[in-house]
N, C-alpha and C positions, 0 to 999 in steps of 0.2 A: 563495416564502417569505413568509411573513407575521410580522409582530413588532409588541408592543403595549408598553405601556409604563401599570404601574399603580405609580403611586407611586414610590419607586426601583427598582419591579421592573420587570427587561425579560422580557417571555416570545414566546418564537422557536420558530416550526413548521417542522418539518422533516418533510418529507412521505416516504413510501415509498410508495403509491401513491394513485391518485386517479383515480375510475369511474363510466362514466354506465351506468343496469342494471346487470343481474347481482347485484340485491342481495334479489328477493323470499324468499329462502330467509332472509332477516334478519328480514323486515317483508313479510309474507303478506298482510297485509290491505290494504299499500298499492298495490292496482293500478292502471295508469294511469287509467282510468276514478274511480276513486276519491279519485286525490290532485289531477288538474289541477284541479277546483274551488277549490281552496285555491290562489289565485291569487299570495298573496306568495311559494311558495317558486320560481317564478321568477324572476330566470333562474339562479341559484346553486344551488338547492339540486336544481332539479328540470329538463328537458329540456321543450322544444318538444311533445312526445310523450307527456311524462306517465313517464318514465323516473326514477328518484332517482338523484341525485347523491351519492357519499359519497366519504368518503377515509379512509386509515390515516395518521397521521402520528403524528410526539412532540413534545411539548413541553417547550422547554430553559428552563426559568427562574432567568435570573441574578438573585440581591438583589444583588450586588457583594462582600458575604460567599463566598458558597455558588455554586456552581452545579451545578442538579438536574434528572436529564431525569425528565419521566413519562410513563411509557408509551413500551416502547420495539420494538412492530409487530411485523410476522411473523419477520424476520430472513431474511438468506442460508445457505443451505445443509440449511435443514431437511427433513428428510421429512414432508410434509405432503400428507392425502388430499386436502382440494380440489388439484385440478390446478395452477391458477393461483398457488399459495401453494406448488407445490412446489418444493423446492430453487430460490428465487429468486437471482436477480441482480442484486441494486439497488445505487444510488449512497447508499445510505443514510448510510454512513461517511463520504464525499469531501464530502455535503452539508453533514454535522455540519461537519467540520472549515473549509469554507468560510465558514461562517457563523460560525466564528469559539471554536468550539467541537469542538478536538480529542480525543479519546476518554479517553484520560489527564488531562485537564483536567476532570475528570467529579467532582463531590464527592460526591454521590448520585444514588442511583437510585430510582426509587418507581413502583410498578404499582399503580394502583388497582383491580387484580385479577389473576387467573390464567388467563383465556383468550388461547388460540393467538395473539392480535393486539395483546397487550399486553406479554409477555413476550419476545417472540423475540430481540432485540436483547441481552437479559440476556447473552447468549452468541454466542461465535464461533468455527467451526471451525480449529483449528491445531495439523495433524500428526495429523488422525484422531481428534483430543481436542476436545470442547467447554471451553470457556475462558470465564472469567469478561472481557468487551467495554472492562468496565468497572475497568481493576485497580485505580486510585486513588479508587473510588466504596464507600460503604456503602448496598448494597443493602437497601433496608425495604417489607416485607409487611405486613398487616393480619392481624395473630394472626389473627381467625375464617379467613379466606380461609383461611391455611394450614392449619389446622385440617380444613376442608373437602375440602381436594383430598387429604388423607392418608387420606379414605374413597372420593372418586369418581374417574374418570380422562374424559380428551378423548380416548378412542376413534376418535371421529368426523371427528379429526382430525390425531391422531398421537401422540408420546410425549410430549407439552408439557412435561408438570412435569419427564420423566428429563433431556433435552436443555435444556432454558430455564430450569429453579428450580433442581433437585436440586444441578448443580453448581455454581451461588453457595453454596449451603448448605456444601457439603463442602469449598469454598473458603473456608469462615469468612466470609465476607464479608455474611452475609444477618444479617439484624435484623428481628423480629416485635416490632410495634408494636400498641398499643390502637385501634381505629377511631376514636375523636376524638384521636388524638395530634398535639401539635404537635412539626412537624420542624425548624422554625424558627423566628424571632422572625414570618416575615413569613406563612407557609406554616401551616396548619392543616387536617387531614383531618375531615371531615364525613361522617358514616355515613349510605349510601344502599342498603340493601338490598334486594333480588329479582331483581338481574339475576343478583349471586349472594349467596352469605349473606353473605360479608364485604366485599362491595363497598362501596366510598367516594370521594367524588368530592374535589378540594383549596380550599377557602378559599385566596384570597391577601390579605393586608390590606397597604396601604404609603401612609404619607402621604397617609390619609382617603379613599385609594380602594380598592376593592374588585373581584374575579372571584372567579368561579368555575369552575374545569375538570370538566369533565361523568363524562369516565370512561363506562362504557354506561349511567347512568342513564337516558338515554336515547338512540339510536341517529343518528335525524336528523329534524330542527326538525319534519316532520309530525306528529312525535306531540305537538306543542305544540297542533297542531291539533286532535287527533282522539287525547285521552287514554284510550281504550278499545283504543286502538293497543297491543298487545303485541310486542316482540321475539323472536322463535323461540327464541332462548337465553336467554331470561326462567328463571332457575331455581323463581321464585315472582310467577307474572305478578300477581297479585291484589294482593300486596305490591310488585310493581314498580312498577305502576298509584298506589299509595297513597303512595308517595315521589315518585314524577313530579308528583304535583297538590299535593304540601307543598311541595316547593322552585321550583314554578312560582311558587305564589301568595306565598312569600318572598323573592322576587327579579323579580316582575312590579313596573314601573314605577318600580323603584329605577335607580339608575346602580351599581348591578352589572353589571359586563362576565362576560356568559356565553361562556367558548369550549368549542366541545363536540368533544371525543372523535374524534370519525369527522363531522364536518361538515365539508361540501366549503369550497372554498375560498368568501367573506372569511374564513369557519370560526367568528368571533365575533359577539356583536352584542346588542341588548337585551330582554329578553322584556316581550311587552305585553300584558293583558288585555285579551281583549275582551267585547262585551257580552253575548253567550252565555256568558260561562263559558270561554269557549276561549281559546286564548294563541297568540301570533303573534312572529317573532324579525326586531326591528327589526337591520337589518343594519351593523356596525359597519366600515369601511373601514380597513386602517391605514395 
């Protein structure tokens, strides 16, 4: 478990899982051959071998007001085509609550988008019914995003929105918001689109310090290296690509604390410019 501390804000990772390989079906171009030159992303992000490192996790961030999870991973009991994301079995819940954050203790919830590994947690099997995980939380979408999946579907991966969105929805519980909405005095969503239309990553601001949570703007720290790097589930790689190199070179060499998304463990850290042109993620310990 990792925990940072920006401002009054605590933000606390709770992992569901964490993998070395098994991720080129994410990131095709990063093959071992290809990534070991890029020598900082080990030993964190990448293996001895040239293997990437990634993980699914959420993040709980308390202001001391609020507490709001983002991004809440694949979930248990889903039907899911990948194998390994089928009908899982994790400590995901024991972990929350250990860490100090019991599921009813939850004041919102926020997916900075609708893919299979962001939503799952939205929901929990109970008595053959999916159920809202979260009963004391106001679940909030990014209007576009919802917008979007009311035309496409995760096929390729299962019933995502029927199981994971639909019934927040029909639980009242869900709330579509504008892509720069703020959710809080301290929380603000910044629009980063191409992974899909209405993806958005969160500004944190608290007591003159500053993060930013990634969401799949981009996937893992190599593509800080190697910005031609696309994600397979880029909905608009061309536009992914064009929001990767604005919010690089907006948050290169400041003390914005970046934690990303699906980045293995320390998971955070600071982006650096380097003298190519290219960006590199100074690793931040907490």
């Amino acid at each position: 478990m990792n925990t940072w501390n920006v401002g009054n804000v605590k933000i606390t990772r709770i992992v569901e899982i964490e993998m070395a390989g098994g991720t080129r079906f994410v990131l095709p171009d990063a093959t071992p051959e290809a990534v070991l030159p890029i020598k900082w992303l080990a030993p964190h992000f990448m293996t001895e071998e040239g293997k990437l490192i990634m993980s699914i996790h959420a993040l709980v961030v308390d202001t001391g007001d609020k507490r709001i999870i983002i991004d809440t991973c694949v979930g248990n009991d889903k039907e899911r085509v990948i194998p390994s994301w089928n009908k899982m079995q994790t400590r995901f819940l024991e972990d929350l609550e250990e860490a100090g954050y019991p599921r009813e203790s939850i004041d919102m919830v926020f997916c900075t988008h609708m893919h299979v590994d962001h939503v799952g947690w939205n929901t929990m099997l109970v008595d053959g019914e999916w159920v809202p995980t979260f009963p004391n939380a106001k679940y909030l979408f990014a209007d576009k995003e919802w917008e979007h999946w009311q035309a496409a579907s995760q096929e390729e991966f299962g019933a995502v929105i029927e199981d994971s969105v639909q019934p927040i929805v029909d639980a009242g519980l869900a709330e579509f918001v504008p892509c720069d909405a703020q959710l809080c005095p301290e929380l603000k969503l910044l629009p980063t689109p191409g992974h899909t239309p209405g993806h958005v990553s969160v500004d944190i601001s608290s007591n003159g310090q500053k993060a930013l949570i990634t969401g799949d703007m981009l996937h893992h720290p190599c593509q800080m290296a190697r910005l031609d790097w696309a994600s397979a589930p880029d909905h608009d790689k061309a536009l992914a690509k064009l929001t990767r190199r604005t919010v690089f070179e907006s948050v290169a060499d400041t003390d914005v604390l970046v934690i990303g998304t699906h980045f293995a463990t320390p998971s955070a850290g600071h982006v650096k410019k380097e003298a190519d042109g290219s960006y590199r993620l100074e690793v931040f310990h907490s």
